[in-house]
C-alpha positions as CSV (number, residue, x, y, z in Angstrom):
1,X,85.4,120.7,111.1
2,X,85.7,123.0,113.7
3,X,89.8,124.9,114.0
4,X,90.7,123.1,110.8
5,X,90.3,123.4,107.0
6,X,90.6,121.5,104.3
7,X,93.3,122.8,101.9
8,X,94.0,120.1,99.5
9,X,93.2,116.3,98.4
10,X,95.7,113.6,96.9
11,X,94.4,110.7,95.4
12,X,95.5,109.2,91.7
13,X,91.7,108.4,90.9
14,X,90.5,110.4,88.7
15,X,87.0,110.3,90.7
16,X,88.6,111.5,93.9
17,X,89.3,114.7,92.0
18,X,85.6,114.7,90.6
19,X,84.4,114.0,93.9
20,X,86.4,117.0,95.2
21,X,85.3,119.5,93.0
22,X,81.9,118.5,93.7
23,X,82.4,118.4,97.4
24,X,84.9,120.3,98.0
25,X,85.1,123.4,95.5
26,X,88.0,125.9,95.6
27,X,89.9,122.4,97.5
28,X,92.8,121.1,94.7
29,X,93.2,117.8,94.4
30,X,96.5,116.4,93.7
31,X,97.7,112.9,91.6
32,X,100.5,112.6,94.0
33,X,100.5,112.7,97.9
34,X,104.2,114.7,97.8
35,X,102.6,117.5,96.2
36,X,100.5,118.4,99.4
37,X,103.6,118.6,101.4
38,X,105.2,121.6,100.2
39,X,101.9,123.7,100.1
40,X,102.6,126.3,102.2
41,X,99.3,126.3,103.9
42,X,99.8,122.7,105.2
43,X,99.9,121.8,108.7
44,X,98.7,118.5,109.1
45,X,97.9,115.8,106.9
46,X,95.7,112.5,107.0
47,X,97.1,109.7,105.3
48,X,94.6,107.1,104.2
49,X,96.0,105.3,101.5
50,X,96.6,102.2,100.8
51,X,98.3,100.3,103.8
52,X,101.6,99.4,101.9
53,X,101.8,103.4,101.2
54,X,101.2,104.3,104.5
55,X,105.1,104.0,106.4
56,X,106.7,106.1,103.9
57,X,104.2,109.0,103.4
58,X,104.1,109.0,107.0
59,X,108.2,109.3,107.1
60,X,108.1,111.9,104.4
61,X,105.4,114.5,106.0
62,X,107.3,114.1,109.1
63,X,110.3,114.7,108.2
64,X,108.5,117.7,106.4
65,X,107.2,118.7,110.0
66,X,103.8,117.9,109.2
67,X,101.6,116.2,112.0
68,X,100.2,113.3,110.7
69,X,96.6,111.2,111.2
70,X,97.6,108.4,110.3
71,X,95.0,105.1,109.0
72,X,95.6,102.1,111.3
73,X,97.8,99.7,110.6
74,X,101.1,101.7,110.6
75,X,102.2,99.1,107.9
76,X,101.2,95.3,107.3
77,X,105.0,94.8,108.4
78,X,106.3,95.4,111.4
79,X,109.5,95.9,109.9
80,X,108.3,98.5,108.2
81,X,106.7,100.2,111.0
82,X,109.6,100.9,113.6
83,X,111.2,103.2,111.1
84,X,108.1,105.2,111.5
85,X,108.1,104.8,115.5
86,X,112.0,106.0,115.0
87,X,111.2,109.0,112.6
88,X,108.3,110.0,115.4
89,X,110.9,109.9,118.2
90,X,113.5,112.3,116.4
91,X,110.5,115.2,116.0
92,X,108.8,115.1,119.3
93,X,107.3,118.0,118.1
94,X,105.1,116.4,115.0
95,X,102.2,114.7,116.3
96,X,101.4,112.1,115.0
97,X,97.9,110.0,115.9
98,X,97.2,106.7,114.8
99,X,93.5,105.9,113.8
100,X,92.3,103.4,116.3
101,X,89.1,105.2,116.3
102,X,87.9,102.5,118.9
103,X,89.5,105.3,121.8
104,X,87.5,107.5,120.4
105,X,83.8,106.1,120.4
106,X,81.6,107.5,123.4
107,X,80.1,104.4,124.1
108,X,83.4,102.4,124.8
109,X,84.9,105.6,126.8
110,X,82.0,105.1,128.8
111,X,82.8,101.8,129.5
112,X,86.3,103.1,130.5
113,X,84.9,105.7,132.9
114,X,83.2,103.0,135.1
115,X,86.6,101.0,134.9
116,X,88.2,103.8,135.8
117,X,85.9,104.8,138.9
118,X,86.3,101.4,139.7
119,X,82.5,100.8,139.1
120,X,83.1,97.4,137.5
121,X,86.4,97.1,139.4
122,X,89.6,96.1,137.6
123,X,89.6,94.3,134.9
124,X,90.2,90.7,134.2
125,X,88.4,89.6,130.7
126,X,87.4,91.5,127.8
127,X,85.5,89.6,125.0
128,X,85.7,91.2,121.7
129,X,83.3,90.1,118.4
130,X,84.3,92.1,115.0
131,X,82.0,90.8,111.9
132,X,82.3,92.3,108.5
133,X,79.6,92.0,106.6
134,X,80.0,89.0,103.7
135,X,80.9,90.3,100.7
136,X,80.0,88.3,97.2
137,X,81.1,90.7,95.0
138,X,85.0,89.3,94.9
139,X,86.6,92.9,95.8
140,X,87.0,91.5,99.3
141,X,89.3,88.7,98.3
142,X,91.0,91.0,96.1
143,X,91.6,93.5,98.8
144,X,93.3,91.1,101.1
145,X,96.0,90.0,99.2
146,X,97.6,93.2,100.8
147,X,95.7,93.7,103.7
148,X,98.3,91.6,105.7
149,X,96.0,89.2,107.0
150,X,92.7,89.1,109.2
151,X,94.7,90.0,112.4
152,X,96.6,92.8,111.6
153,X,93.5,94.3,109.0
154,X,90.7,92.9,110.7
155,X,91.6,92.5,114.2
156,X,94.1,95.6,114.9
157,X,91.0,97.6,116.5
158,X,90.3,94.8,118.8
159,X,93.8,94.2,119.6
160,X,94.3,97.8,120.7
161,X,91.4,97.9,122.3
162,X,92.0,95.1,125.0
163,X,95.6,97.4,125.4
164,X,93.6,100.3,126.6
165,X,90.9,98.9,128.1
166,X,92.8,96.2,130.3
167,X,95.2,98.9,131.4
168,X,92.5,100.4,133.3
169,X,92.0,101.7,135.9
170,X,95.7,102.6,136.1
171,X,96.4,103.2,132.5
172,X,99.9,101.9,133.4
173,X,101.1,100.4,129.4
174,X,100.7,96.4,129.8
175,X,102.6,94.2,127.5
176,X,101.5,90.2,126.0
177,X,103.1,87.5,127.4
178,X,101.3,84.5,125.7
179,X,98.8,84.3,122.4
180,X,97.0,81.7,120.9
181,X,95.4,81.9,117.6
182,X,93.5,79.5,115.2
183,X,91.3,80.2,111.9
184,X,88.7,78.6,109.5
185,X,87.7,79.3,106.1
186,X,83.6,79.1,105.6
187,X,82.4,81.3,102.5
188,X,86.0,82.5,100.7
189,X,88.1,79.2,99.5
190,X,90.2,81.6,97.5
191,X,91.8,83.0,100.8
192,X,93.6,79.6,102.0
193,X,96.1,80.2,98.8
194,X,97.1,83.7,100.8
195,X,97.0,82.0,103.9
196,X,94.5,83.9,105.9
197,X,91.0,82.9,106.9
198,X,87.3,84.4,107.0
199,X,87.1,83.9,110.4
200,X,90.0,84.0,113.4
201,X,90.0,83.1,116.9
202,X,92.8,84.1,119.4
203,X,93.4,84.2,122.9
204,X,95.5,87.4,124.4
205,X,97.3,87.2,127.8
206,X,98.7,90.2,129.4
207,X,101.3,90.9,132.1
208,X,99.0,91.9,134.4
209,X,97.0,88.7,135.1
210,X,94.1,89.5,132.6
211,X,93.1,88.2,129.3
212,X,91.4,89.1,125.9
213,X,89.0,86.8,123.9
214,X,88.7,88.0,119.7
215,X,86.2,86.6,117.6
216,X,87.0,88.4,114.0
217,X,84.8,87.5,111.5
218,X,84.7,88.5,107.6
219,X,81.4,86.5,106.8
220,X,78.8,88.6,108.9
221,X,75.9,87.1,106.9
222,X,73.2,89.4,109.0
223,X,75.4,92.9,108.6
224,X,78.1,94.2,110.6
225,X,78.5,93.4,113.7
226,X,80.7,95.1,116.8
227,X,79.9,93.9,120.5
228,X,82.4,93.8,123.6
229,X,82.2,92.6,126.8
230,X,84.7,93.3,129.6
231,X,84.6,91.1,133.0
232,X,85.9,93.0,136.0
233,X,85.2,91.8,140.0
234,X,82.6,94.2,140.6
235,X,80.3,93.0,137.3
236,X,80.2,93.4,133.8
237,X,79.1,95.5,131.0
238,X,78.1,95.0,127.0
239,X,78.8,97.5,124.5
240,X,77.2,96.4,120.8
241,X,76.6,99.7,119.6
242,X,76.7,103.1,120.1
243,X,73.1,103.4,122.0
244,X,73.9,100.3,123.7
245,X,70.9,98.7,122.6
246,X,71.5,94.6,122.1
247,X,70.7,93.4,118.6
248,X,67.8,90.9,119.1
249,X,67.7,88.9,115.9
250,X,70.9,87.1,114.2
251,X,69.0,85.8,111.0
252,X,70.9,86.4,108.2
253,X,69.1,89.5,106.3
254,X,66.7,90.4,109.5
255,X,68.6,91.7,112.0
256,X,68.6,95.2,112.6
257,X,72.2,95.8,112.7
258,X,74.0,98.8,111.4
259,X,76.5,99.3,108.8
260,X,80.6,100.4,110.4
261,X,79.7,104.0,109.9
262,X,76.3,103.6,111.6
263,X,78.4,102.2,114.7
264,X,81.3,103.9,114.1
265,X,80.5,107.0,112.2
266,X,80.5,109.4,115.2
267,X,83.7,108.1,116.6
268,X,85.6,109.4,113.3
269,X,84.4,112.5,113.8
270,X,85.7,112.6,117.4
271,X,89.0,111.4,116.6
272,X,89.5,114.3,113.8
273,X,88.5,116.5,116.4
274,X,91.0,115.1,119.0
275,X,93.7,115.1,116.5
276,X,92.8,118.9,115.7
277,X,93.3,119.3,119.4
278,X,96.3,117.9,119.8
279,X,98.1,119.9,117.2
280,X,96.5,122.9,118.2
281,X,96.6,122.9,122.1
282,X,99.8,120.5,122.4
283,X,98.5,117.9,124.2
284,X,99.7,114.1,123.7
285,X,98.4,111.5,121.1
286,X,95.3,109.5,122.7
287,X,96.8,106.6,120.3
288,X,100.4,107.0,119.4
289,X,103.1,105.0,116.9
290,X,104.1,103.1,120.3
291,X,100.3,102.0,120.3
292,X,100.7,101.4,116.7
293,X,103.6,99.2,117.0
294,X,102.2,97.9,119.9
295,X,99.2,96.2,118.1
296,X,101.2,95.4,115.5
297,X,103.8,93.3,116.9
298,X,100.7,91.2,118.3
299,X,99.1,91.0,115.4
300,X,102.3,89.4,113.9
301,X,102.6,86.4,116.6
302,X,99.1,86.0,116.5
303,X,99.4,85.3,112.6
304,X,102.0,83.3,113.4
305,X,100.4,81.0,115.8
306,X,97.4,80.5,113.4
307,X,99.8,79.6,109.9
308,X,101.8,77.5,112.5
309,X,99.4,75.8,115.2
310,X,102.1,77.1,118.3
311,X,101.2,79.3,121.1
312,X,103.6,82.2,120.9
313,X,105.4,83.8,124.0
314,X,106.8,87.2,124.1
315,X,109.8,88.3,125.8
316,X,110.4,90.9,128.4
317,X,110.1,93.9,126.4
318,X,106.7,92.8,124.7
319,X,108.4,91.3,121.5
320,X,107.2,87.5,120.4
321,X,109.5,85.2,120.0
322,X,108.7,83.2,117.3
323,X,110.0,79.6,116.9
């Protein structure tokens, strides 16, 4: 990567250390994460660990005046994530990006540039579809016991998304004011005992008069699957992958749709880049801990709203209230 290197690795896995040496040789790679942050060639660290982990590494590089990448969500508890938002505020100086990598995919910043040149006008609906391919091998269901639930996992990308992209053309913040969200279970039984669902509707509403639509699905029986549409007065536009090319079949096990990293891949490599930037050149966070605590605190009332069947309102400053 271009201005950075690579210094060290922490992972408990045995295999991420194999990997290392085999990937990265000269590169040390370290049981525990607190290890890294007294190296004295450490600038910046990325944390992606496990979600529960990722609010107090996060405190502990910062407060070690390391700028921080940080693995969306900021935690599956909101709770747990304005400490981080707090511990951010007190070192202005620490950058520290959250991953919604979503800001940093050229296709969808393309789709922000006509929005912003007022090609498709402002914006009043934005339709977002987020299928993860079906997994029969059980380590899905495993995984979510701690992955907080489809919405903030699963749908924390979408839900930032329609933050960013129905800000436009002014870019002025816009908080919720109403959400709506209901869920089914149709290939993983296993999840109704966490409470959480294979596949999630919800209906965003936003102060400024416009409106998100999520589809998040966990059963994409045909691959993964990413596509967005966003409604403005002047027309409308369809992102569903990076070339913009529609998919054409939706047979399970014909269509020709790529993997996350095929859609995706790309956009990691211009978020690292971005972040690198931002450290380097002192310019702000494209997707800051506000963002992060943002989507989270949506993700929470939509949850809500699903377990309990209630709309959820929010209150002036953005927060739900939750009856």
């Amino acid at each position: 990567m271009p201005r950075a290197e690579v210094v060290a690795i922490a992972d408990p896995s045995p295999l991420a250390a194999k990997w290392a040496q085999e990937h990265l040789p000269g590169v040390p790679c370290y049981a525990d994460p607190e290890q890294i942050f007294n190296l004295p060639k450490v600038d910046a660290v990325v944390i992606s660990t496990i979600t529960s982990t990722h609010a107090p590494l996060t405190i502990k590089a910062i407060e070690h005046g390391l700028h921080v990448l940080l693995e969306k969500p900021i935690s599956i508890d909101v709770e747990d994530t304005r400490p981080v938002v707090d511990a951010a505020s007190k070192k202005p100086e620490v950058k520290v990006m959250i991953g919604f990598v979503r800001r940093y995919d050229q296709a969808l910043n393309g789709l922000a540039g006509e929005l912003v040149g007022s090609k498709l006008g402002k914006p009043y609906l934005l339709k977002s579809t987020s299928m993860d391919p079906y997994d029969e091998t059980g380590f899905f269901v495993a995984y979510a016991r701690a992955s907080g639930g489809i919405f903030m996992d699963c749908g924390i990308h979408d839900i930032d998304m329609s933050r960013w992209l129905l800000s436009l053309p002014s870019g002025t913040p816009i908080k919720p004011t109403r959400i709506t969200a209901s869920g089914l279970i149709t290939a993983h039984p296993e999840l109704a005992d966490q409470g959480d669902c294979d596949n999630a509707l919800a209906i965003i509403e936003y102060d400024n008069g416009s409106s998100c639509t999520l589809h998040l699905s966990r059963t994409g029986m045909a691959g993964y699957e990413s596509r967005v549409e966003v409604y403005g007065k002047g027309g409308k536009q369809v992102i569903t992958k990076a070339a913009g090319a529609p998919f054409e079949s939706a047979e399970a096990g014909t269509a020709d749709m790529p993997s996350y990293m095929d859609r995706y891949g790309e956009a990691f490599i211009h978020e690292a880049k971005a972040f690198i930037d931002c450290v380097l050149d002192d310019t702000p966070s494209r997707s800051s801990v506000y963002d992060g605590l943002q989507a989270a605190l949506i993700a929470k009332a939509l949850t809500h709203s699903f377990k309990t069947g209630k709309a959820v309102e929010f209150d002036k400053d953005g927060e739900p209230v939750l009856l």
